[in-house]
C-alpha positions as CSV (number, residue, x, y, z in Angstrom):
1,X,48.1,-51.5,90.4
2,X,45.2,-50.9,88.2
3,X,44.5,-48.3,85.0
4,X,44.7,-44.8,86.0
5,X,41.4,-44.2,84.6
6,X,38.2,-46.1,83.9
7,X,37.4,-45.3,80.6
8,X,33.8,-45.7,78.1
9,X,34.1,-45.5,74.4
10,X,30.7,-45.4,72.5
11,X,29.9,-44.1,68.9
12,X,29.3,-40.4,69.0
13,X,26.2,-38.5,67.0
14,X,27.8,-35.2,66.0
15,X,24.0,-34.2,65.4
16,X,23.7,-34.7,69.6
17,X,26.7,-33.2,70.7
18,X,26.5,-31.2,73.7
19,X,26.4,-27.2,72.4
20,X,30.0,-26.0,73.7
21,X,31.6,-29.6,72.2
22,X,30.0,-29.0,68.8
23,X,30.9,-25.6,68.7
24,X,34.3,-26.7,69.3
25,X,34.2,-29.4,66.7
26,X,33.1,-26.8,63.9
27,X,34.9,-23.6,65.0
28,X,37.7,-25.8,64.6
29,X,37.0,-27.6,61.3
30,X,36.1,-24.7,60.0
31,X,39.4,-22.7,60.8
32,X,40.7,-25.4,58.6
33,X,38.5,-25.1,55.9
34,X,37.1,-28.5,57.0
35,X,33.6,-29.8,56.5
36,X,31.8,-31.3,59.2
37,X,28.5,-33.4,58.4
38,X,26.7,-35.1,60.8
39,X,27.3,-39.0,59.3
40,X,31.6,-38.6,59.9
41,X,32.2,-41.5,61.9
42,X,33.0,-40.6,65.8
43,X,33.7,-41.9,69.1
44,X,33.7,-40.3,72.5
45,X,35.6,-41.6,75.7
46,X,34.6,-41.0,79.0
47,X,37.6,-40.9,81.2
48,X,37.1,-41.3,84.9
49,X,40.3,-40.5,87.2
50,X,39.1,-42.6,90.4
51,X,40.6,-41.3,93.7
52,X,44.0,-42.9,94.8
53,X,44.1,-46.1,96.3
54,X,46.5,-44.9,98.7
55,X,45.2,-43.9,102.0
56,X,47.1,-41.3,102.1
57,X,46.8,-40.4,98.8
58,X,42.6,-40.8,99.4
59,X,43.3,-38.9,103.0
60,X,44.4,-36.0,100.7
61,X,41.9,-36.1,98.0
62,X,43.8,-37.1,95.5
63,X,43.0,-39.1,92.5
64,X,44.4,-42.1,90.5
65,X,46.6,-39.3,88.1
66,X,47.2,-36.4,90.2
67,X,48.7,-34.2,87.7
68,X,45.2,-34.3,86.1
69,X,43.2,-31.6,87.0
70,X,40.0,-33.2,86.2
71,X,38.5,-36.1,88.1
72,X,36.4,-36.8,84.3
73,X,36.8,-35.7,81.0
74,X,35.6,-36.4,77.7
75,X,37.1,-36.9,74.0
76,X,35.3,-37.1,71.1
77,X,37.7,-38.8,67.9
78,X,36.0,-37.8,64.7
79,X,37.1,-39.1,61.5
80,X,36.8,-36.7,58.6
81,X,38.2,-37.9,54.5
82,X,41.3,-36.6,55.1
83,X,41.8,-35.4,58.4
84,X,41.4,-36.9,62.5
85,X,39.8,-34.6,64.6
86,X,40.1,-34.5,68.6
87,X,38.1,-32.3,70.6
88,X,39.0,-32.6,74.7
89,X,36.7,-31.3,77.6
90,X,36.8,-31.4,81.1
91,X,35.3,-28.8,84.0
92,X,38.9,-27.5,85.1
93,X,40.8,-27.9,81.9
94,X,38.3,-26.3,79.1
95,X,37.8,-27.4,75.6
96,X,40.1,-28.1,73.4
97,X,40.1,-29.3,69.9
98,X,43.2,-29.8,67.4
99,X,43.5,-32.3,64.2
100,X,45.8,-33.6,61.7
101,X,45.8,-34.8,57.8
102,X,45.8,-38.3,58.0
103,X,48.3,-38.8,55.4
104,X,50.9,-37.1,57.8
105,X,49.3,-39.0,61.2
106,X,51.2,-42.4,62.7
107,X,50.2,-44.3,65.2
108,X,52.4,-44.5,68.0
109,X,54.2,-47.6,69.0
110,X,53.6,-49.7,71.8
111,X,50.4,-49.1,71.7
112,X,48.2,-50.6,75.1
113,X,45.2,-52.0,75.4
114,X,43.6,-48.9,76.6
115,X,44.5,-46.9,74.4
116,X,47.2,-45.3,71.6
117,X,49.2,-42.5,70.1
118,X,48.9,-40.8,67.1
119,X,51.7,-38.5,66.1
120,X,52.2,-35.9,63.8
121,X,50.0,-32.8,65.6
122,X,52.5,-29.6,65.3
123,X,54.7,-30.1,68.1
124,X,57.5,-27.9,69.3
125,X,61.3,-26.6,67.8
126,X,59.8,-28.6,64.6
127,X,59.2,-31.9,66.3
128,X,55.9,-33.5,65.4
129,X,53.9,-33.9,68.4
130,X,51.5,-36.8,69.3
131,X,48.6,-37.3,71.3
132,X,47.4,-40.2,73.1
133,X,43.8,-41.4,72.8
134,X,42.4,-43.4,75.8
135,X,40.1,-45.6,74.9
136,X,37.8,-48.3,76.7
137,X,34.6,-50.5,76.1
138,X,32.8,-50.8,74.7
139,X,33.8,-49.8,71.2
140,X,37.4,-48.5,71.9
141,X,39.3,-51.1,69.6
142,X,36.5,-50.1,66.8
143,X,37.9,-46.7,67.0
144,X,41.7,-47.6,67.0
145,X,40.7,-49.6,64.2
146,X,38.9,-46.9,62.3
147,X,41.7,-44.7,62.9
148,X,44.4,-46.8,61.8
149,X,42.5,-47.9,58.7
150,X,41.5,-44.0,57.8
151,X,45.3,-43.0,58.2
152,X,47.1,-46.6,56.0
153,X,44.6,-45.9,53.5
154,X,45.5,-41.8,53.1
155,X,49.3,-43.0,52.8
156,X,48.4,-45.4,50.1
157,X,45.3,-44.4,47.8
């Protein structure tokens, strides 16, 4: 059985961000009392949920993950000083942004090669949460890297 989804990672230009992602990305930040400059370093992955390779399950219509309700969606990681950003978009599920200081981020273990966890979001009854970040080619390990990095060297300035 193959991945669930095909996934592209690229460096992202927060100055060329669609309107409703950017808007997301600063509304965000700035209910934080975040900055956002255009030079933060970013990635955006393009996650494609292929139909099922079932013929039943391609009969039906349904796709690789069908508890996704999006057949693509995008994220866009962006790396601020001291905290990760993730902003989340797709037709069915809306955007959605959320970050954490990276002195309080992890990164989740196992992590696989298409992707990894960071933990720490709020979560519920005073759990930390994570989130997993899919990532592909052709710059997804730059991006784990970059995250990983960003969040050792907040724990030990």
């Amino acid at each position: 059985m193959g991945p669930a989804y095909q996934r592209t990672t690229v460096r992202a230009d927060l100055s060329a961000l669609p309107a409703d992602l950017a808007a997301a990305l600063r509304d965000h930040a700035e209910s934080r009392q975040l900055t956002i400059t255009d030079d933060l370093p970013a990635w955006s992955t393009r996650s494609i949920n292929p139909p099922a390779a079932s013929t039943i399950g391609r009969l039906l219509g349904r796709r690789a993950n069908p508890v996704d309700p999006d057949s693509e969606n995008q994220t866009l990681v962006v790396l601020h000083p001291t905290h990760l950003l993730i902003v989340n978009s797709g037709a069915k599920r809306g955007i959605s942004a959320l970050s954490v200081p990276l002195g309080i981020a992890s990164i989740g273990t196992p992590e696989s090669p298409d992707g990894f966890a960071v933990t720490g979001f709020a979560g519920e009854s005073g759990r930390p949460g994570s989130y997993y970040l899919g990532v592909g080619e052709p710059q997804g390990e730059e991006c784990r890297e970059a995250v990983c990095a960003a969040i050792v060297a907040a724990k030990n300035p």
